[in-house]
C-alpha positions as CSV (number, residue, x, y, z in Angstrom):
1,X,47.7,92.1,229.4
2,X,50.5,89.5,230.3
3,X,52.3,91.0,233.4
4,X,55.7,91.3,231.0
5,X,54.6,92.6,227.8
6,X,53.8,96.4,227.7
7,X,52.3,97.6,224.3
8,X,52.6,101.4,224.0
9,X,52.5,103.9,220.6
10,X,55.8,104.6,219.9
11,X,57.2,107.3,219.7
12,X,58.2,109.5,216.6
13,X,57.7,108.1,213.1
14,X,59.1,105.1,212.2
15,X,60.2,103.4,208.7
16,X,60.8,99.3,207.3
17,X,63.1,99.0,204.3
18,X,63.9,96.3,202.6
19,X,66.1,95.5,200.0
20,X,66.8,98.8,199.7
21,X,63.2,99.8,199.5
22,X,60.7,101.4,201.7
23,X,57.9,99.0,202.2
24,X,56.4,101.7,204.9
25,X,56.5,104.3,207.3
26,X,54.4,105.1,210.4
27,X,53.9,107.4,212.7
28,X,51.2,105.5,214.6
29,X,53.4,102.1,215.2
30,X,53.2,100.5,218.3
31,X,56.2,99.2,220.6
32,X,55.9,95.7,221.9
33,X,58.0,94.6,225.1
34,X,58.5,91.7,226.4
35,X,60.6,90.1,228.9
36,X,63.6,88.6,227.8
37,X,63.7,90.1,224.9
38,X,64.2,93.5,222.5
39,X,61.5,95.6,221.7
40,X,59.5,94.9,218.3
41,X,57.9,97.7,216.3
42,X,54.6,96.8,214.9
43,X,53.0,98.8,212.1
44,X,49.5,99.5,211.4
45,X,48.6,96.8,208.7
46,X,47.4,100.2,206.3
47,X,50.9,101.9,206.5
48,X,52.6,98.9,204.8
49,X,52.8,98.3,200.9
50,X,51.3,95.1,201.1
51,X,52.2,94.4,197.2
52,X,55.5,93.7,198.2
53,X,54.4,90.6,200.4
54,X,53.4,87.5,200.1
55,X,51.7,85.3,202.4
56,X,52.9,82.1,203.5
57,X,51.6,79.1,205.0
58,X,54.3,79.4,208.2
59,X,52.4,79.8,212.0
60,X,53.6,80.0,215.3
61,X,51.9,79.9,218.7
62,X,52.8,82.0,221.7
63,X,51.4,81.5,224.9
64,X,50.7,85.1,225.5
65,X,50.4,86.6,221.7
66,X,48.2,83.6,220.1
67,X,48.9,82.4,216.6
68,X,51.4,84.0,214.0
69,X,50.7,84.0,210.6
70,X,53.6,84.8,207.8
71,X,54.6,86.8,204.9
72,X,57.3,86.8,202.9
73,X,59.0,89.8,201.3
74,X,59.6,90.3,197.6
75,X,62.2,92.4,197.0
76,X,63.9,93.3,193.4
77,X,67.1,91.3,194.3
78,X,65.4,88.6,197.0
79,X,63.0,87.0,198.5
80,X,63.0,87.2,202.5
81,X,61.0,84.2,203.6
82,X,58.8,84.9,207.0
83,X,60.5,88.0,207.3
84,X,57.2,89.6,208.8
85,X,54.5,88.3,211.5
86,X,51.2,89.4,212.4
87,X,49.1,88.2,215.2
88,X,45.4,88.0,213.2
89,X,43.3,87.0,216.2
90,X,46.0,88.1,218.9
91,X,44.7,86.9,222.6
92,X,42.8,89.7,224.8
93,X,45.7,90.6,226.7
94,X,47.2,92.2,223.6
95,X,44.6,92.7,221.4
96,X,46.2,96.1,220.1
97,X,48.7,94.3,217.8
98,X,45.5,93.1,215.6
99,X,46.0,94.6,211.6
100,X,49.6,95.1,212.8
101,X,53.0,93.6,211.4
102,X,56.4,92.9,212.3
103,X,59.3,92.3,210.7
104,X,62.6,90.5,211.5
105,X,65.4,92.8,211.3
106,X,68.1,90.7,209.0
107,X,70.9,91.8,206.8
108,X,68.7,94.0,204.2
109,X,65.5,94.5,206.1
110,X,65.8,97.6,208.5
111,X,63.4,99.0,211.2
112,X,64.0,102.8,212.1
113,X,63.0,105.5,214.0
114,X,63.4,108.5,211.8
């Protein structure tokens, strides 16, 4: 694993709403740290209603993660484009995050320990 990112389960049970709605809730989420920046709750890929996104053609590349793919979420009221990440084939270093997602916290989408 890169020197400054620490994967660890977090702790307690945590939930992702969006627009309102729960799209899931986890007790077996992992915290990402890295460096530099705030911690990200991931979520076990099975915990998330995956009917309420849709996959986009958007990547990223981080040195230490490997390649980002993209979904978007549909919500009742609107459409969060790229709101959530996953790392598919993450590199070896953090090969926990695999079948996880992420989601940028934005004005209607909340992550929440509860």
């Amino acid at each position: 694993m890169s020197k400054d990112i620490a994967i660890r389960p977090a702790e307690g049970t945590w939930v992702v709403r969006a627009g309102g709605a729960v799209l899931g809730e986890s007790a077996n989420a992992l915290e990402l740290s890295e460096e530099g920046h705030p911690f990200v709750i991931y979520f076990p890929r099975k915990d998330i209603g995956m009917a309420f996104l849709d996959r986009t053609d958007t990547t990223t590349t981080c040195p230490k993660k490997g390649t980002a793919n993209y979904y978007s979420i549909m919500s009742k009221s609107k459409t969060y484009e790229d709101a959530v990440w996953t790392y598919e084939d993450p590199k070896e270093g953090v090969a926990e995050i695999k079948d996880h997602l992420a989601f940028h916290v934005q004005d209607g989408v909340t992550v929440e320990q509860l």
